[in-house]
C-alpha positions in Angstrom: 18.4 56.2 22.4 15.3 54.6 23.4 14.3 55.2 20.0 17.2 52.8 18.4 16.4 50.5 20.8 12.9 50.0 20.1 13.3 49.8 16.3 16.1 47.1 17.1 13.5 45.3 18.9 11.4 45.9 16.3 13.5 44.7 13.4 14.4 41.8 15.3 10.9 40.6 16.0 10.0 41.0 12.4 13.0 38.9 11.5 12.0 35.8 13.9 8.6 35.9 12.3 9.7 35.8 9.2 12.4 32.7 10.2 8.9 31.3 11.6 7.2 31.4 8.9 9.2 30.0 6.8 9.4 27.3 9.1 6.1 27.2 9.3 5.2 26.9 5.9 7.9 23.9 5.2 5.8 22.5 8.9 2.8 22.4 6.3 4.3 20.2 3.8 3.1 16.9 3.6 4.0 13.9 1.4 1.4 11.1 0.1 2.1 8.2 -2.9 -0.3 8.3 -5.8 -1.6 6.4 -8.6 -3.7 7.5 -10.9 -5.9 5.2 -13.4 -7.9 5.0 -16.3 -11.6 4.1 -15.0 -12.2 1.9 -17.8 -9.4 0.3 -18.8 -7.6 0.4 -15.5 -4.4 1.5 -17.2 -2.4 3.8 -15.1 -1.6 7.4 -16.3 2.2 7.9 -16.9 2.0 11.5 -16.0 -0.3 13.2 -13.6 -0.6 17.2 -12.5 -1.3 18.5 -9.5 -5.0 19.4 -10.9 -5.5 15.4 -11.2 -5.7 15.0 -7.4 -7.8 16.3 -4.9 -6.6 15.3 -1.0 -9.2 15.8 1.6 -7.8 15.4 5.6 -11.1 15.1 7.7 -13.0 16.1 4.8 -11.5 19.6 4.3 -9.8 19.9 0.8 -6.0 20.0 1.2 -3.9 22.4 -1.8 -1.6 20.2 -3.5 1.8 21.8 -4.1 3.9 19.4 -6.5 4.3 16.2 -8.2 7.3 14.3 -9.1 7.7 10.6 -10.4 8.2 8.7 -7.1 11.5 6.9 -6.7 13.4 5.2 -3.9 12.9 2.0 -1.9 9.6 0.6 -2.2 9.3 -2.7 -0.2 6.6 -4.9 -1.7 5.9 -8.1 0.3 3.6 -10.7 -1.8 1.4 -13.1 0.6 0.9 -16.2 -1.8 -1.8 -18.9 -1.3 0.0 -22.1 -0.3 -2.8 -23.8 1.3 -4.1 -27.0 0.6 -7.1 -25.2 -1.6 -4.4 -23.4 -4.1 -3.3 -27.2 -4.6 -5.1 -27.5 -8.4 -3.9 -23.5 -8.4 -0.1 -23.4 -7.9 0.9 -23.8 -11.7 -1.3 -20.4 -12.0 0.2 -18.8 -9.0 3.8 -19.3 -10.0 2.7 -17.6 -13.7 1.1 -14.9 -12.2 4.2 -14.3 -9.7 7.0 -14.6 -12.4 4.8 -11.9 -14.4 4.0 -9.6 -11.2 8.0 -9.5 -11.0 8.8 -9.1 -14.8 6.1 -5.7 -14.7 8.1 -4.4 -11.7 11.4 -4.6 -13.2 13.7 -2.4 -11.1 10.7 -1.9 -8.5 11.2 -3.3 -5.0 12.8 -4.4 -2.9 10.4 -7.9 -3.4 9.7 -10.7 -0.8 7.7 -13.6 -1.2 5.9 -15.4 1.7 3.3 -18.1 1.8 0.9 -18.6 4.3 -0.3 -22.4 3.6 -0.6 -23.3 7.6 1.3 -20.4 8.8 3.2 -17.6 7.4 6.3 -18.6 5.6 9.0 -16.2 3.8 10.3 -17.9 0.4 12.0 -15.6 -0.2 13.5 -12.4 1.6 13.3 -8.3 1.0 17.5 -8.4 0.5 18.0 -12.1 -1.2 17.1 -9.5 -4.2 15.3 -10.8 -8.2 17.0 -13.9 -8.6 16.0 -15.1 -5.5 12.6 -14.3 -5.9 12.4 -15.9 -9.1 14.0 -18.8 -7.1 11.2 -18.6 -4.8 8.5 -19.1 -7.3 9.6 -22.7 -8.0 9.2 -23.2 -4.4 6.0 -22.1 -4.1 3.5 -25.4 -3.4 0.8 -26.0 -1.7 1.0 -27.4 2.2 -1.3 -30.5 3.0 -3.7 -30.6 5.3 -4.0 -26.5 6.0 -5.9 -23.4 5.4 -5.0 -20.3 4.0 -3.3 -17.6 7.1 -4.4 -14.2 5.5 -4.8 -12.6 8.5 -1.6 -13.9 10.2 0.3 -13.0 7.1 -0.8 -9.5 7.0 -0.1 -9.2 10.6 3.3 -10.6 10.6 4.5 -8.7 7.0 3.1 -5.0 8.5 5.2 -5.5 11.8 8.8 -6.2 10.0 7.6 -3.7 7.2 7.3 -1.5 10.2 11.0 -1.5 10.8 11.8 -0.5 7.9 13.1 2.9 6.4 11.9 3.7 3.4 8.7 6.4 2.3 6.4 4.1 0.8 5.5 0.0 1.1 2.8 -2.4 -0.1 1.9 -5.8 1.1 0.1 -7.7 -2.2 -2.1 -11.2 -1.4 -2.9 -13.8 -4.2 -5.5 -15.6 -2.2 -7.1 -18.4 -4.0 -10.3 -17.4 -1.4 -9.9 -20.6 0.2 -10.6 -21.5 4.0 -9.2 -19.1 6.4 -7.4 -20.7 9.5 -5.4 -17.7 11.2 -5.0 -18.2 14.8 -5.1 -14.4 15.0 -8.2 -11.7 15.2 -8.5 -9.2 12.6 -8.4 -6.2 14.2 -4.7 -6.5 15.5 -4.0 -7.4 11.8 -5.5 -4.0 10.7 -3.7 -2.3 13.6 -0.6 -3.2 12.6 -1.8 -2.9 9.0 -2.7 1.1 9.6 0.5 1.8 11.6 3.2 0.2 8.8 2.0 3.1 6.8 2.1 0.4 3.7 -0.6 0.0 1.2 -2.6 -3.0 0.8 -3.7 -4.8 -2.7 -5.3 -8.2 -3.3 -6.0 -10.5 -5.9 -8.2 -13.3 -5.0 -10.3 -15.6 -7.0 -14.4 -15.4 -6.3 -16.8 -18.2 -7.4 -19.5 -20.2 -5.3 -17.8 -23.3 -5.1 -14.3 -21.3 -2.8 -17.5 -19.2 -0.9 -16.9 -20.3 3.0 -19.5 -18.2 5.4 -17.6 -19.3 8.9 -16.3 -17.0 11.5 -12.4 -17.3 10.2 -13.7 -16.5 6.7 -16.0 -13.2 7.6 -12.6 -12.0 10.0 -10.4 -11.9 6.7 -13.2 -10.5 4.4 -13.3 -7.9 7.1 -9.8 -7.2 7.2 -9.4 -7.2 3.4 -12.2 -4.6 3.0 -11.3 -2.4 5.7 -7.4 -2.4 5.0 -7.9 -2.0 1.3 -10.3 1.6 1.5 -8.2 2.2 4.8 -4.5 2.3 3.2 -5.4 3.6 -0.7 -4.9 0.2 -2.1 -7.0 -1.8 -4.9 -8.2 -5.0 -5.1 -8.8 -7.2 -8.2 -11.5 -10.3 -8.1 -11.4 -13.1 -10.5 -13.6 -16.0 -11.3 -10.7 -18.1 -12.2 -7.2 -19.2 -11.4 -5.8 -18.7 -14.8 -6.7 -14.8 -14.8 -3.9 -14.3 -11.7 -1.4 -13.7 -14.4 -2.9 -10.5 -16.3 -4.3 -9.5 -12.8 -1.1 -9.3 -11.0 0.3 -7.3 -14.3 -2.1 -4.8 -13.9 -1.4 -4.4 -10.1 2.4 -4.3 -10.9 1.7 -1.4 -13.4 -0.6 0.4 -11.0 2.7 0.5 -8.5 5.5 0.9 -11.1 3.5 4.3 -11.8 3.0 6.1 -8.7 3.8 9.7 -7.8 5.1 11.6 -4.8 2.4 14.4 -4.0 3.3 17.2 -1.8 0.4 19.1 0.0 -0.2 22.3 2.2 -1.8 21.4 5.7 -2.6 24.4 7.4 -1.2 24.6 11.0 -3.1 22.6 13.6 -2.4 21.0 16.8 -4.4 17.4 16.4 -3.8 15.6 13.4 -6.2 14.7 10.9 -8.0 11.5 11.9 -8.5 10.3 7.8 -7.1 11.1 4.7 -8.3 10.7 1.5 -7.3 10.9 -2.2 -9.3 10.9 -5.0 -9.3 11.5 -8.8 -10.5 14.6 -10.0 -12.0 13.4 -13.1 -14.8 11.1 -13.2 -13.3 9.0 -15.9 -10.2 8.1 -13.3 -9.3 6.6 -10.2 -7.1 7.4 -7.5 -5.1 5.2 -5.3 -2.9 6.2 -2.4 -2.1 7.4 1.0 0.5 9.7 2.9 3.7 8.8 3.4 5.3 6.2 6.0 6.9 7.6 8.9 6.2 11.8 8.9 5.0 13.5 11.7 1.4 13.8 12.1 
């Protein structure tokens, strides 16, 4: 009798650890977004392998499992320059917006803000294409005011924040004009970090837009830092009628990203960085995990 009872015991133990480690394993899974691109060209790859992506969490490579075509909600907000310095620009800005949402297509949903003075939404996540097409031709420039990057990220990562969906992206067109948020960068990037959404810029560069003030070095800061920080890309230009083939590329780069799932081996403090990277030296990688899974 004590016999049975231990190999019931038995048995049931070895069931429980098998339920937990099943459990366990699925625990391990994580999700990230991924784009992969050409190095030269900048064209995106239409299909990509598990081999094509190394993921390292504090350094330590990561085993990915799986990769799928991503689909679902994808929240994009675009932050366009509608300061008094995009004035002579806003002709280009409006080409480059219409084109941004013609490479999208289905992508989205889109919303269009400008932050000429202070961070404005044309046009809203669920007012859906036509309305952002509609938006465009309201898109001018304010007089008398500076660009509001850093506002504008701040205030687009909080409501993306509230959202549901596994993936986001805030995109700026920036002219690289004078910088006049009332805000400090590094609650910008804070709020940046914790929306989980990806961040992409196209801004002009030449000598004549190149401002060295405290406002200006904030935004540069916060540009740099939430690019490499959230897997996004950035795209310079030395003029204002390059926006248009700029913004195509960006669209592409986001119409092809992947849903990558990835072991993480059990652990009870979360990875402090993660980062993804090409495995060929003749691509790109760009990327981060997932909004809203447990850490």
């Amino acid at each position: 009798m004590a016999l049975r009872s231990m190999c019931l015991i038995a048995a049931t133990l070895a069931c429980f650890c098998a339920g937990a480690a099943s459990l366990d394993a699925q625990a391990r899974e994580r999700v990230a977004f991924v784009s992969v691109a050409d190095k030269a060209t900048g064209a995106p790859r239409d299909a990509v392998a598990p081999t094509d992506i190394v993921i390292r969490e504090d350094g330590a490579a990561r085993e990915v499992l799986r990769v799928a075509p991503a689909s679902g909600p994808f929240p994009i907000a675009v932050v366009v320059d509608t300061s008094t310095d995009a004035e002579s620009a806003v002709q280009d800005l409006r080409t480059a917006l219409t084109t941004f949402q013609r490479e999208l297509g289905a992508v989205g949903p889109v919303a269009l803000i400008g932050m000429g003075a202070r961070p404005t939404v044309i046009a809203d996540y669920a007012s859906g294409p036509a309305a952002f097409q509609t938006g465009i031709g309201r898109v001018f420039a304010t007089p008398m005011s500076a660009a509001t990057v850093i506002d504008a990220i701040d205030d687009v990562a909080r409501g993306l924040g509230r959202r549901d969906s596994e993936r986001a992206a805030i995109v700026v067109l920036s002219t690289g004009g004078r910088e006049g948020s009332s805000g400090a960068y590094q609650r910008a990037l804070d709020r940046l970090v914790a929306s989980g959404a990806s961040l992409h810029v196209v801004m002009m560069r030449s000598p004549a837009s190149a401002f060295q003030d405290d406002d200006t070095r904030q935004r540069d800061t916060l540009l740099d830092r939430g690019i490499r920080g959230t897997g996004g890309s950035r795209r310079d230009v030395l003029a204002t009628q390059a926006f248009a083939p700029a913004m195509a590329d960006l669209a592409r780069l986001l119409t092809h990203q992947f849903r990558v799932v990835y072991a993480r081996p059990q652990t009870l403090i979360p990875p402090e960085s993660v980062t993804i990277t090409a495995a060929s030296p003749a691509a790109v990688a760009y990327g981060g995990p997932a909004r809203g899974q447990p850490k």
